[in-house]
VOPAGU-2260 file (C-alpha; in pm, 1 decimal, decimal comma):
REM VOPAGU-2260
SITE   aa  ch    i         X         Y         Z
SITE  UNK   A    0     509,4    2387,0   -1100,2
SITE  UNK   A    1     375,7    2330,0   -1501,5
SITE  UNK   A    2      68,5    2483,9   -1617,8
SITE  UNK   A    3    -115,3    2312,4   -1829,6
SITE  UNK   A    4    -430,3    2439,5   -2056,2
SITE  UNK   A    5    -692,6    2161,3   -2204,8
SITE  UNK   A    6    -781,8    2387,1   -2476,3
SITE  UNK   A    7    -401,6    2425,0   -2602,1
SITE  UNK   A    8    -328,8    2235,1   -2891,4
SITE  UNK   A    9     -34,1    1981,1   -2745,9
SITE  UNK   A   10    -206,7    1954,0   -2431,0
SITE  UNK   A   11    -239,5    1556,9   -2460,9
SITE  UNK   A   12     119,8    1536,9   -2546,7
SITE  UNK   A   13     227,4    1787,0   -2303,4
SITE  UNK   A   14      70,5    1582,5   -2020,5
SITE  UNK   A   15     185,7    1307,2   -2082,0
SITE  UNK   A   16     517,6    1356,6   -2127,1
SITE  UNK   A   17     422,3    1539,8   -1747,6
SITE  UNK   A   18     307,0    1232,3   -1618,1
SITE  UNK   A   19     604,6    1003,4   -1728,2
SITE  UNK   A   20     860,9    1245,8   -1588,5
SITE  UNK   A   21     808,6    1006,5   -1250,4
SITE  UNK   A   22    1118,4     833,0   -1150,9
SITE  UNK   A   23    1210,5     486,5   -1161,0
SITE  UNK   A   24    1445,5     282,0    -923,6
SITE  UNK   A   25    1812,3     396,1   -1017,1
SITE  UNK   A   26    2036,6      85,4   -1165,5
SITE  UNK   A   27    2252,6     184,0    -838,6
SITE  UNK   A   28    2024,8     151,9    -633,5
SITE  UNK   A   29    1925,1    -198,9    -779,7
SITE  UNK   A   30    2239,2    -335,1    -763,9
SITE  UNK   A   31    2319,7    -226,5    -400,8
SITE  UNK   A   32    1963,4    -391,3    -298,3
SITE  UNK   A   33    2086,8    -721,9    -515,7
SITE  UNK   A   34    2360,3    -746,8    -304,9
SITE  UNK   A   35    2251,3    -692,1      43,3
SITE  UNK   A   36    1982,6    -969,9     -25,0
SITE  UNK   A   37    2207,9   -1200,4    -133,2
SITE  UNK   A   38    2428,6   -1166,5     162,6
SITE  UNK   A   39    2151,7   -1159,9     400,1
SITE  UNK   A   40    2074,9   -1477,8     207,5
SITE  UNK   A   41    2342,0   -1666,7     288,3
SITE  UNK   A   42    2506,7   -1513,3     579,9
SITE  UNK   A   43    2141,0   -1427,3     808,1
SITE  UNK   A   44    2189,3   -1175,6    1117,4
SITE  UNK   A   45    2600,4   -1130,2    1044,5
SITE  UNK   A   46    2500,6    -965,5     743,7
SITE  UNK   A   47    2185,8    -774,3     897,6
SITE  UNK   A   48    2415,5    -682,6    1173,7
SITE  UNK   A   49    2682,5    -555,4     925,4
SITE  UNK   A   50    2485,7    -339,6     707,2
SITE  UNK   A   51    2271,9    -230,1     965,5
SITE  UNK   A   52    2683,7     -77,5    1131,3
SITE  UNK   A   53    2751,8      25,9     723,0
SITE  UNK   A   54    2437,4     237,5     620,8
SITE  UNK   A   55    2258,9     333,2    1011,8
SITE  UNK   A   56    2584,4     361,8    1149,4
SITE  UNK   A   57    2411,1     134,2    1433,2
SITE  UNK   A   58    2551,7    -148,8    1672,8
SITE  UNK   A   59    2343,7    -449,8    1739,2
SITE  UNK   A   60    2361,0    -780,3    1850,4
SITE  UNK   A   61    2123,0   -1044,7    1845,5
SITE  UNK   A   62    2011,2    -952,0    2217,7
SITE  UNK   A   63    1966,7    -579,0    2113,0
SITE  UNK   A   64    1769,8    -641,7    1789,4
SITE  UNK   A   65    1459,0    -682,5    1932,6
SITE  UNK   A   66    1273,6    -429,6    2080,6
SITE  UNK   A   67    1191,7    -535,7    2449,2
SITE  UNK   A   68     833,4    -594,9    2637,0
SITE  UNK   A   69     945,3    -351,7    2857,3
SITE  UNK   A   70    1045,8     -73,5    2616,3
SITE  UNK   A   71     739,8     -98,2    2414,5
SITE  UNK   A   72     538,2     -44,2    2704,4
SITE  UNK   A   73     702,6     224,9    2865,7
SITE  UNK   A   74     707,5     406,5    2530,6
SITE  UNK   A   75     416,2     379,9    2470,1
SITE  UNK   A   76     306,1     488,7    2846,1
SITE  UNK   A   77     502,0     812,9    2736,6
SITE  UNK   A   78     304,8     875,8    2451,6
SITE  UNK   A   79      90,2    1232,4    2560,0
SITE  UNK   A   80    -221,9    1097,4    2667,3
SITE  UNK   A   81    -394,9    1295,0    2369,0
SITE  UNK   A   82    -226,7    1152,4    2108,1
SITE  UNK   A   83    -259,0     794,8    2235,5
SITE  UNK   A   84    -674,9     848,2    2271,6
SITE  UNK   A   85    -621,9     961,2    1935,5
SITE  UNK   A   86    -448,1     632,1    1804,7
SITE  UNK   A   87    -708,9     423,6    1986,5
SITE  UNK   A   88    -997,7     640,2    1816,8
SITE  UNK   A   89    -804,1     598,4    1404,6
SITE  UNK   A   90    -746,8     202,7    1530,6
SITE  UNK   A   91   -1093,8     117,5    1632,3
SITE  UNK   A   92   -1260,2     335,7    1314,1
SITE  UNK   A   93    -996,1     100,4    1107,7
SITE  UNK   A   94   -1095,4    -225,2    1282,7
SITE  UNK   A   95   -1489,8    -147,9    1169,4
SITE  UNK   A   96   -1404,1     -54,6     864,4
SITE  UNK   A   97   -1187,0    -398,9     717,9
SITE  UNK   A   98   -1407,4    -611,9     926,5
SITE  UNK   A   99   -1674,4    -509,2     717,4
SITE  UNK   A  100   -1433,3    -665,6     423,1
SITE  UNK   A  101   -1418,0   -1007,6     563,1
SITE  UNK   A  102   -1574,6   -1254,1     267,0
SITE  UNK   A  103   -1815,3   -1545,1     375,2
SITE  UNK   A  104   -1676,3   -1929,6     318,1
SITE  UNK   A  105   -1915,7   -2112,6      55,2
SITE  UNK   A  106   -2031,5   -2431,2      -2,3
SITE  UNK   A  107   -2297,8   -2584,0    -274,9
SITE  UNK   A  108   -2384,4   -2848,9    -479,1
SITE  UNK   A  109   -2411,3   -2725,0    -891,2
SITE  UNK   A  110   -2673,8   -2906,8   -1122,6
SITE  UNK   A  111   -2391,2   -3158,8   -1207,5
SITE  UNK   A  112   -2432,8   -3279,3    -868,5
SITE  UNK   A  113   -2045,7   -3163,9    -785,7
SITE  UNK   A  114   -1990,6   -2993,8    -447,9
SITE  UNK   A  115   -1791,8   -2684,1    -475,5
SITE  UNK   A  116   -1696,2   -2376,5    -254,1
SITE  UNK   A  117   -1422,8   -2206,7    -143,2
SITE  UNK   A  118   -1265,2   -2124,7     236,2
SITE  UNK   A  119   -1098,2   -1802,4     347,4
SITE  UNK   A  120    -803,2   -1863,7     554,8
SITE  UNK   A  121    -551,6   -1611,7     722,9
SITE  UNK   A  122    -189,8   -1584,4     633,4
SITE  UNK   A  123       2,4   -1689,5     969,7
SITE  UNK   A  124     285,4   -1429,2     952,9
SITE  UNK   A  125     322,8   -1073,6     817,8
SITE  UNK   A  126     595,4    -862,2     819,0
SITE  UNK   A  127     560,7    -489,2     860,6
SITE  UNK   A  128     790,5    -224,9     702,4
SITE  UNK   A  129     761,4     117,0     908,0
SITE  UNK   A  130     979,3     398,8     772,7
SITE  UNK   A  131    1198,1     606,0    1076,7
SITE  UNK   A  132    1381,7     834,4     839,2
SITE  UNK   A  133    1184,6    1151,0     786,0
SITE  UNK   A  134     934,2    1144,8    1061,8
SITE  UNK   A  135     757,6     930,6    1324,8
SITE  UNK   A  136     429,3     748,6    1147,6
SITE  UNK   A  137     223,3     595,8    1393,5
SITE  UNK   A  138     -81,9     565,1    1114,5
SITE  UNK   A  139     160,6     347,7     892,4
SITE  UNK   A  140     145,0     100,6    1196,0
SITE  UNK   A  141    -200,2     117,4    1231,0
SITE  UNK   A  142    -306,3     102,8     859,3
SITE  UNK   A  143     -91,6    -216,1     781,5
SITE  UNK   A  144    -115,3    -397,3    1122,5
SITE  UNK   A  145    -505,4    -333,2    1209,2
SITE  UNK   A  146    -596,8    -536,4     887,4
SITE  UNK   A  147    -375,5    -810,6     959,8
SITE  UNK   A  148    -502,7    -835,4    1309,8
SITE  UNK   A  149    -860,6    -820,1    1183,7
SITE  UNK   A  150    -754,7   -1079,9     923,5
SITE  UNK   A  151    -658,7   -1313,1    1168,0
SITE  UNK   A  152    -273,5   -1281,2    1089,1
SITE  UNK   A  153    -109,5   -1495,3    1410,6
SITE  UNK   A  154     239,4   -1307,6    1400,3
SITE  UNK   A  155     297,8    -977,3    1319,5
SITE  UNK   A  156     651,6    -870,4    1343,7
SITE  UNK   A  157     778,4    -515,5    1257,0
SITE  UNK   A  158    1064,7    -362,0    1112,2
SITE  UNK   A  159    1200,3      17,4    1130,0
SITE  UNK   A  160    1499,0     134,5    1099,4
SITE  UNK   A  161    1778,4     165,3    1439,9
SITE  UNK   A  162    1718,2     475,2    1646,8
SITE  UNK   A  163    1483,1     607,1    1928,8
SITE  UNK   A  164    1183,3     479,9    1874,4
SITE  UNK   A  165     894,7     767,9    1933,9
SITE  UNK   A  166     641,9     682,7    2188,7
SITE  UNK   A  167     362,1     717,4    1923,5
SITE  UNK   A  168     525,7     439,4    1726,2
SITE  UNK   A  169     520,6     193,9    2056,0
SITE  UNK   A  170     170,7     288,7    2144,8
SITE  UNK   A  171      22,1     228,2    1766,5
SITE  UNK   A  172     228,6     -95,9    1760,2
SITE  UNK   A  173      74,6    -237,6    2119,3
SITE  UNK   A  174    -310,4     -77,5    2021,6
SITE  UNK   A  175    -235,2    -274,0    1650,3
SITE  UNK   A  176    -143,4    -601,3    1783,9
SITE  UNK   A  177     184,7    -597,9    1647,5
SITE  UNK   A  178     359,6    -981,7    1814,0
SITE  UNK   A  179     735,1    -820,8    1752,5
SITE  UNK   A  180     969,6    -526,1    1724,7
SITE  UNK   A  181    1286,5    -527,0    1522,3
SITE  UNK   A  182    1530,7    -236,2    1505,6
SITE  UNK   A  183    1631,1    -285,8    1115,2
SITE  UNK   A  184    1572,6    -118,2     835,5
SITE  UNK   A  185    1640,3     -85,9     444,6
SITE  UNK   A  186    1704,1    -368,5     205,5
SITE  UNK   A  187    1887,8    -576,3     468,0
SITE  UNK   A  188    1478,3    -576,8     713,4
SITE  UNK   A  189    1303,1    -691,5     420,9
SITE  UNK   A  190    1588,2    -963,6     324,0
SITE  UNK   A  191    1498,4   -1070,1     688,4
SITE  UNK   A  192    1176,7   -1083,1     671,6
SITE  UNK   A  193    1203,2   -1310,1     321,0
SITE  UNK   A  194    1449,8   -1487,4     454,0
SITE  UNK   A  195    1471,1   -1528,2     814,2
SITE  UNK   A  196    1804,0   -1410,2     987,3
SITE  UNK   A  197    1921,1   -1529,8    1339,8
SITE  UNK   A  198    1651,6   -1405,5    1542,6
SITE  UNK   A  199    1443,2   -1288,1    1318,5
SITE  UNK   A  200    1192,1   -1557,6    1152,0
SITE  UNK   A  201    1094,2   -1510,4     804,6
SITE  UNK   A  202     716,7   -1411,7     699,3
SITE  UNK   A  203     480,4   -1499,1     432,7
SITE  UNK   A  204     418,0   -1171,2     302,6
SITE  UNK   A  205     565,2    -824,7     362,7
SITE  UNK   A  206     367,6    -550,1     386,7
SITE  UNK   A  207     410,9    -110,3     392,3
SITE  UNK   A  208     618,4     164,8     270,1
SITE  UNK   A  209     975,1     240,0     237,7
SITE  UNK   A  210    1238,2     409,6      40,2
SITE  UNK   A  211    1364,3     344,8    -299,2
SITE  UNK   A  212    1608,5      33,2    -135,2
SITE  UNK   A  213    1347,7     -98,1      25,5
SITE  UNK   A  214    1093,4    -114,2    -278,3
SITE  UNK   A  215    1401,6    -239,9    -479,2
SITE  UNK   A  216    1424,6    -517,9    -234,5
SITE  UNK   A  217    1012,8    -609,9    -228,2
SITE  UNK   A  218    1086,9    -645,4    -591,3
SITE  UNK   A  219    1356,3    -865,1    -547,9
SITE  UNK   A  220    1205,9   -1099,8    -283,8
SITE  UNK   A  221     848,5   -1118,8    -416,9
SITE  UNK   A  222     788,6   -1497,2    -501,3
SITE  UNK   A  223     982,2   -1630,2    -217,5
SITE  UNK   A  224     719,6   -1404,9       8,4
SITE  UNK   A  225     411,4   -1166,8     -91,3
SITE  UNK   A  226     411,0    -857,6    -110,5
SITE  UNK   A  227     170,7    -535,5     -80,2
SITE  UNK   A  228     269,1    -316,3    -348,6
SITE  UNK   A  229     600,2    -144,2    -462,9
SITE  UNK   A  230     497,6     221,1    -334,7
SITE  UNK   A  231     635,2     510,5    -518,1
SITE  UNK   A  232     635,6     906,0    -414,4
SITE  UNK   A  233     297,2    1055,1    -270,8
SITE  UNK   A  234       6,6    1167,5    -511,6
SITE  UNK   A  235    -312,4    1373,2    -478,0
SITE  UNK   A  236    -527,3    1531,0    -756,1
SITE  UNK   A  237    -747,0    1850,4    -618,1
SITE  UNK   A  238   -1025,5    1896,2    -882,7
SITE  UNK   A  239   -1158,7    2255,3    -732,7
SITE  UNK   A  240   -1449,6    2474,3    -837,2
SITE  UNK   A  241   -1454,2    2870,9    -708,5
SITE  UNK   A  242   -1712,4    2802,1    -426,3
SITE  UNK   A  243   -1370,2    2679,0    -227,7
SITE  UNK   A  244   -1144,1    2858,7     -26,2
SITE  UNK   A  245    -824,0    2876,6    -238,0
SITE  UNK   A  246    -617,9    2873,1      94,0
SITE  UNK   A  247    -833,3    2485,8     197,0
SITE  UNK   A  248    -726,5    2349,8    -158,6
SITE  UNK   A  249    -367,4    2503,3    -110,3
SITE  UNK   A  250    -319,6    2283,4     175,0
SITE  UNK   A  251    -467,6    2005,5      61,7
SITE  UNK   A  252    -227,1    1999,5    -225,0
SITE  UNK   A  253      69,5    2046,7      20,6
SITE  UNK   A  254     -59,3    1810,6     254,1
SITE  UNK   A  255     111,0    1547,4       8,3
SITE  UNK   A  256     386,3    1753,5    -147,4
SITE  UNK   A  257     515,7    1751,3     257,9
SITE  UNK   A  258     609,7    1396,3     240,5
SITE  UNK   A  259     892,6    1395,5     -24,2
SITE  UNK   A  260    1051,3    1580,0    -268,4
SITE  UNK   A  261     915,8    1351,0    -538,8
SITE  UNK   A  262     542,2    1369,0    -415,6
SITE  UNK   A  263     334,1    1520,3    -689,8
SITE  UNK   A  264      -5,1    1740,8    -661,1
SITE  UNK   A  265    -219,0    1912,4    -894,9
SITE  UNK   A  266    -492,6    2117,8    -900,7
SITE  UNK   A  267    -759,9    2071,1   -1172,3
SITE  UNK   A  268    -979,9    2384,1   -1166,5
SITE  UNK   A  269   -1211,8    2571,7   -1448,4
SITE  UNK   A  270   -1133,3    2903,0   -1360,1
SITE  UNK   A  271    -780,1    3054,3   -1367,3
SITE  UNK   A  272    -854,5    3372,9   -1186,6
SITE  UNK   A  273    -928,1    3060,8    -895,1
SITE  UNK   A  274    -625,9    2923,0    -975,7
SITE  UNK   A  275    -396,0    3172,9    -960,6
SITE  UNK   A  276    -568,3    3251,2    -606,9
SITE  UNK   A  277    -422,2    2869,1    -519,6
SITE  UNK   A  278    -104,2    2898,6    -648,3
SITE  UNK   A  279     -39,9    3210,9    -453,4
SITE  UNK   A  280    -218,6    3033,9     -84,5
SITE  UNK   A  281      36,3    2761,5    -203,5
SITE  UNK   A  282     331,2    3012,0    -173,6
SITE  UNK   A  283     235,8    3190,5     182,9
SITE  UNK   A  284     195,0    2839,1     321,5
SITE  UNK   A  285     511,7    2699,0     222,3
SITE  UNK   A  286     679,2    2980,9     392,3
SITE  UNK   A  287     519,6    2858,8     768,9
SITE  UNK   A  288     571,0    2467,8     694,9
SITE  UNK   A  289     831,5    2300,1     883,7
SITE  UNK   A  290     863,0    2106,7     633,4
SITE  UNK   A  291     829,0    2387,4     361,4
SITE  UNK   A  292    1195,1    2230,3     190,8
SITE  UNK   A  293    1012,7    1900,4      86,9
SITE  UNK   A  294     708,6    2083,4     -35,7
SITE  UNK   A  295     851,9    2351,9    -164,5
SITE  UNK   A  296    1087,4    2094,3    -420,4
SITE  UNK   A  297     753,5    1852,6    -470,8
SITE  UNK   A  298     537,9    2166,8    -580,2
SITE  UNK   A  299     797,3    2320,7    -740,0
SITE  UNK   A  300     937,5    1982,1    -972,8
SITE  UNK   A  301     647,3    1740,0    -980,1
SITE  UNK   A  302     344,6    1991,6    -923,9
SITE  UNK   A  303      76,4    2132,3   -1161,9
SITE  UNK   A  304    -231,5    2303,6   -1246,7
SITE  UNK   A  305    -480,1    2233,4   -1490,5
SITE  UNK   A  306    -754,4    2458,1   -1639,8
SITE  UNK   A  307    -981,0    2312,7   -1790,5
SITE  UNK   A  308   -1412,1    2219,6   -1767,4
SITE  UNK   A  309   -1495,0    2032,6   -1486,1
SITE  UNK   A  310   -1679,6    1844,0   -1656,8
SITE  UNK   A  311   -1379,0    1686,5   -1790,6
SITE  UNK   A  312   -1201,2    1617,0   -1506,2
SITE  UNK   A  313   -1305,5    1266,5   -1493,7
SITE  UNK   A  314   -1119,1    1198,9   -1820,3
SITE  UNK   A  315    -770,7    1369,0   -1640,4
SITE  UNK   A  316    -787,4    1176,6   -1353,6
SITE  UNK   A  317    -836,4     873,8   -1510,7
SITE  UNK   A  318    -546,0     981,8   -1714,1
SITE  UNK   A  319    -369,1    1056,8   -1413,2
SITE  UNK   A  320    -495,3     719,2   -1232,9
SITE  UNK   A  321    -387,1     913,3    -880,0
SITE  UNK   A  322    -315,4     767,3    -551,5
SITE  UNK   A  323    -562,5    1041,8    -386,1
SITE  UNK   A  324    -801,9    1238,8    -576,6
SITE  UNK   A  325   -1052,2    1506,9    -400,8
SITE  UNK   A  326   -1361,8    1603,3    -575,1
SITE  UNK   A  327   -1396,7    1978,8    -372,3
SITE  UNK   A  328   -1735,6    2073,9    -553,6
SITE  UNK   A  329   -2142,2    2153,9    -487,6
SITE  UNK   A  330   -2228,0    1750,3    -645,7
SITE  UNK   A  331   -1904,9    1514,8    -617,8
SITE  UNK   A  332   -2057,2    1211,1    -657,9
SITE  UNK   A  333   -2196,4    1349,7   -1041,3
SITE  UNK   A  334   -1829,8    1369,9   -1136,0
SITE  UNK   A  335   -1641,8    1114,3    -881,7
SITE  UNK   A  336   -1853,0     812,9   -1048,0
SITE  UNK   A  337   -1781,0     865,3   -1367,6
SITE  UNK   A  338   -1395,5     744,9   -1262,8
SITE  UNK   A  339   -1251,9     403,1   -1279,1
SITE  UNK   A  340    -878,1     463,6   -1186,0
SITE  UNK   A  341    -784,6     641,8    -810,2
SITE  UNK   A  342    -668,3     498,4    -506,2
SITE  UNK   A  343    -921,5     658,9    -267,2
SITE  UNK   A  344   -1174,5     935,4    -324,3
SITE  UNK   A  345   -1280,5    1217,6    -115,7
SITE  UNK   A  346   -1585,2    1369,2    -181,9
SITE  UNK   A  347   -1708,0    1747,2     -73,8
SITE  UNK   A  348   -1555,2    2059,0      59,8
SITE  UNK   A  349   -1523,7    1887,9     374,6
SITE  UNK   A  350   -1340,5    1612,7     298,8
SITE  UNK   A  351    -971,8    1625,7     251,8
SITE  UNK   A  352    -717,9    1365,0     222,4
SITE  UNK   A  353    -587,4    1414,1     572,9
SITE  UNK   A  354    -877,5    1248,4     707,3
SITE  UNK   A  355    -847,2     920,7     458,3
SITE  UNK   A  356    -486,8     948,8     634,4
SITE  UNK   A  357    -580,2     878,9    1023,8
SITE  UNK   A  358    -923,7     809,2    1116,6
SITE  UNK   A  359   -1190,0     817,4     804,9
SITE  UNK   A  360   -1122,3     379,8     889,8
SITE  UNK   A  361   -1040,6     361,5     507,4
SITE  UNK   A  362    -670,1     223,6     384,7
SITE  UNK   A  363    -385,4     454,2     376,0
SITE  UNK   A  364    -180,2     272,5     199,4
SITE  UNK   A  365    -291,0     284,5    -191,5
SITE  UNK   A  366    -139,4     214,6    -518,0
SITE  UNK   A  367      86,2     499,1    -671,1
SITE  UNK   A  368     252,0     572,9    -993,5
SITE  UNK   A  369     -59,8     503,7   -1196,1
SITE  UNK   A  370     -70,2     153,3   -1054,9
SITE  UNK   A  371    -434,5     233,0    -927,8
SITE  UNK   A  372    -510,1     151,3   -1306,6
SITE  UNK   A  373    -491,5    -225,6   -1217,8
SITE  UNK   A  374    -460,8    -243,4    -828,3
SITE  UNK   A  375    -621,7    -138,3    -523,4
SITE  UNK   A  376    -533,6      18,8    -164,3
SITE  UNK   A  377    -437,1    -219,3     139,6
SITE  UNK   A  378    -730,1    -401,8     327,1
SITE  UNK   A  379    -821,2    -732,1     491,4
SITE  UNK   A  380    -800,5    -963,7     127,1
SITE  UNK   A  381    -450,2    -863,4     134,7
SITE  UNK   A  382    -410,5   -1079,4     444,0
SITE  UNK   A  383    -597,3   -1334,6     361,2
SITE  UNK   A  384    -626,4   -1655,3      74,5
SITE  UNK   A  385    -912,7   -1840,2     -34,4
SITE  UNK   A  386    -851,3   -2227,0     -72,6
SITE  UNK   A  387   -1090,2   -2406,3    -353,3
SITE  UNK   A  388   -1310,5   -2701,5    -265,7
SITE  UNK   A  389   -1449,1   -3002,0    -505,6
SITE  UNK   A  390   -1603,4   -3282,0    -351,4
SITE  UNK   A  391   -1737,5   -3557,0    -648,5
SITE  UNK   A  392   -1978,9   -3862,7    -576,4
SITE  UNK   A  393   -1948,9   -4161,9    -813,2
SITE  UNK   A  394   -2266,9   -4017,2    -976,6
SITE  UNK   A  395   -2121,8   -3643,7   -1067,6
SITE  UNK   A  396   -1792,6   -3811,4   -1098,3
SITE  UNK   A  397   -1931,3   -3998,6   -1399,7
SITE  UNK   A  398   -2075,3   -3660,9   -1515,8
SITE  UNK   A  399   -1718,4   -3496,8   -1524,8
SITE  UNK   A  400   -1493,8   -3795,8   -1591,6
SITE  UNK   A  401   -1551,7   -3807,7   -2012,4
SITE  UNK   A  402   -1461,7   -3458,3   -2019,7
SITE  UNK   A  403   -1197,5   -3485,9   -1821,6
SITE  UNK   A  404   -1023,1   -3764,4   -2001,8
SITE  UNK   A  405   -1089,3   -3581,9   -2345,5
SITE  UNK   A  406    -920,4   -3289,6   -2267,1
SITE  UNK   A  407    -608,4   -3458,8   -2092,2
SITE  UNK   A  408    -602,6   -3659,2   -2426,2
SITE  UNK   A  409    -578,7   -3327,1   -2646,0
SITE  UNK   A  410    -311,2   -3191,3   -2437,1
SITE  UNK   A  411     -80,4   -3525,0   -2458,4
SITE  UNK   A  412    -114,0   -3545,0   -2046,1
SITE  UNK   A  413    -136,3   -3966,5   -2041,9
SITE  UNK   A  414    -135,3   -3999,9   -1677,3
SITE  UNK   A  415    -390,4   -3722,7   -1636,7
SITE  UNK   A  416    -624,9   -3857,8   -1873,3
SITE  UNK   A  417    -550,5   -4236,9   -1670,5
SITE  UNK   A  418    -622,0   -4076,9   -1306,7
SITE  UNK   A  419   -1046,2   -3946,8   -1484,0
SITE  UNK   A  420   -1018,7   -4328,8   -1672,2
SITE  UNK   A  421    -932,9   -4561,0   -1464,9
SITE  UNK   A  422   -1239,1   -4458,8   -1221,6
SITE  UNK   A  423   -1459,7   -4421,1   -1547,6
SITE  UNK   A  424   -1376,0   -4805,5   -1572,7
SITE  UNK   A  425   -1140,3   -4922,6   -1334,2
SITE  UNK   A  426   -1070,5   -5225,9   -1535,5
SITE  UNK   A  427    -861,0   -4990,4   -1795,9
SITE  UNK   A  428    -602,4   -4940,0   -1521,5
């Protein structure tokens, strides 16, 4: 964990040098993903079927890929009947919340006489990534297939890695919507997906988290399908005042640093008497987590404090440009709207990150690695396209058409300035 001081002199080249320390996709891994694609490319399901035997040490077959009627429905019948009310409660508050996103279709004429407008149309197949390595994520399901369902998506098929599926998984897949099940994971799911493979029929767009291959491989296949995002290691920004409990804002901060080794939190604070109190509630808790190893090597390489005036933490976080950020003071909103560049924002004591996770309705799934400068978290547009409409009468036509056939001329198109001309005066054709 790095300490960092506003008022020292090479603070601003201190943290940034911090904040670039974040890891990029290894060549290896790069060249592995390059591969696997290509086979999957040109072979389909023998090449799923082989890598899924070379790096899950799994055997499949093109009847055992799929994940059957049956099995999703008795898993998810075994899911405890708490947790499954629970599911249904974090899908419906998700539901409300991106159908609140969907944009109206427009049409209208414009002084010209033209009619314009635009229509919103669903994609017709998504493919969702859900991770099966380090734990069980029914909200992953939820948070990428609720949208598409809202959005009107017609086929949602899912991918996660071979093993038993946990009946939390099942019952967030059949509450979601999700149309199929497919036990495959890594590079060699998403070449799938892109690609189609036996079975398995490619999608327009792949959607959700994943390891380093799998990122590696959105990269790669992005252009011959959509993608969300390529997600990078968890992120949350604490900024704390001494009105909190230092034990709530320690495990808010390891509430992210559980995911992965390379998850990164820090706590901006004013006072460093408060912050010390933090960094020790960080130590006592890592010593109860079950998954104190992962948090203990995120806090311990990727986290930091900051002391400094809150009234500067604005300025660090758009610096920072965080995933999460949590505004833990008396007046949030007087600080949280002065920033332009976070993934989600939690405002008040009261409000930590876990509940943006599960059932605050809001998108999990939000840009990392700074991307939050330029993009934004998951939601219904990313599952839907908007078409353009002109419609011209031989009155606005005429309005257009000079225009139209100057312009073509400047840019040497011939046949474009012909196709305005020849309806201008059709005799010219």
């Amino acid at each position: 964990m790095r300490q960092f001081r506003l008022t020292d002199p090479d603070f601003d080249t201190a943290f940034a040098a911090f904040l670039q320390e974040r890891r990029e996709t290894p060549e290896d891994v790069d060249l592995i993903v390059r591969d696997v694609i290509a086979a999957v490319r040109s072979e389909g399901l023998d090449a799923v079927l082989r890598f899924s035997r070379e790096f899950d040490r799994a055997e499949l077959t093109a009847e055992t890929l799929r994940v059957s009627a049956e099995e999703i429905a008795a898993g998810a019948e075994a899911c405890p009947a708490e947790v499954r009310a629970a599911i249904a409660f974090a899908a419906d508050r998700i539901r409300a919340y991106h159908a609140r996103q969907r944009p109206a279709d427009l049409r209208f004429t414009d002084e010209a006489g033209v009619e314009l407008g635009w229509r919103w149309t669903a994609l017709e197949a998504v493919g969702i990534y859900v991770p099966g390595g380090r734990a069980a994520y029914p909200s992953t399901v939820l948070m990428n297939a609720v949208p598409a369902a809202v959005a009107g998506v017609e086929r949602i098929a899912m991918v996660t890695p071979p093993g038993r599926l946990q009946p939390a998984v099942l019952a967030a897949a059949q509450i979601a919507g999700v149309s199929e099940i497919w036990r495959v994971g890594g590079a060699q799911a998403v070449a799938a997906l892109a690609f189609g493979a036996g079975p398995i029929q490619p999608v327009d767009k792949i959607v959700g988290p994943g390891n380093a291959f799998v990122t590696a491989a959105k990269r790669r296949v992005y252009g011959t399908v959509g993608i969300d995002a390529l997600a990078g290691p968890s992120e949350i920004v604490v900024v704390a005042d001494t009105q909190n409990d230092p034990e709530w804002i320690a495990a808010d901060l390891l509430s992210q640093a559980e995911h992965d080794p390379g998850a990164q939190s820090i706590l901006i604070a004013e006072d460093e008497a408060f912050a010390e109190q933090v960094v020790a509630a960080v130590a006592r808790q890592l010593k109860t987590l079950s998954t104190g190893a992962d948090a203990a090597a995120s806090w311990r390489d990727h986290g930091a404090v900051v002391i400094a005036p809150l009234s500067q933490s604005p300025r660090l976080v758009n610096l920072i440009a965080p995933e999460h950020v949590e505004f833990a003071v008396e007046t949030p909103e007087l600080l949280a709207d002065q920033v332009r560049h976070a993934g989600a924002i939690f405002l008040g004591r009261y409000t930590p990150e876990a509940i943006g996770d599960y059932v605050a309705g809001s998108n999990h799934v939000l840009p990392t690695s700074r991307a939050a400068r330029f993009s934004s978290g998951l939601s219904l547009y990313d599952f839907i396209k908007r078409t353009s409409i002109v419609k011209c009468d031989p009155a606005s036509f005429a309005a257009l058409g000079p225009a139209t056939v100057a312009l073509a001329d400047a840019e040497g198109l011939p046949a474009h300035s012909r196709s305005a001309a020849i309806r201008l005066s059709p005799s010219q054709g």
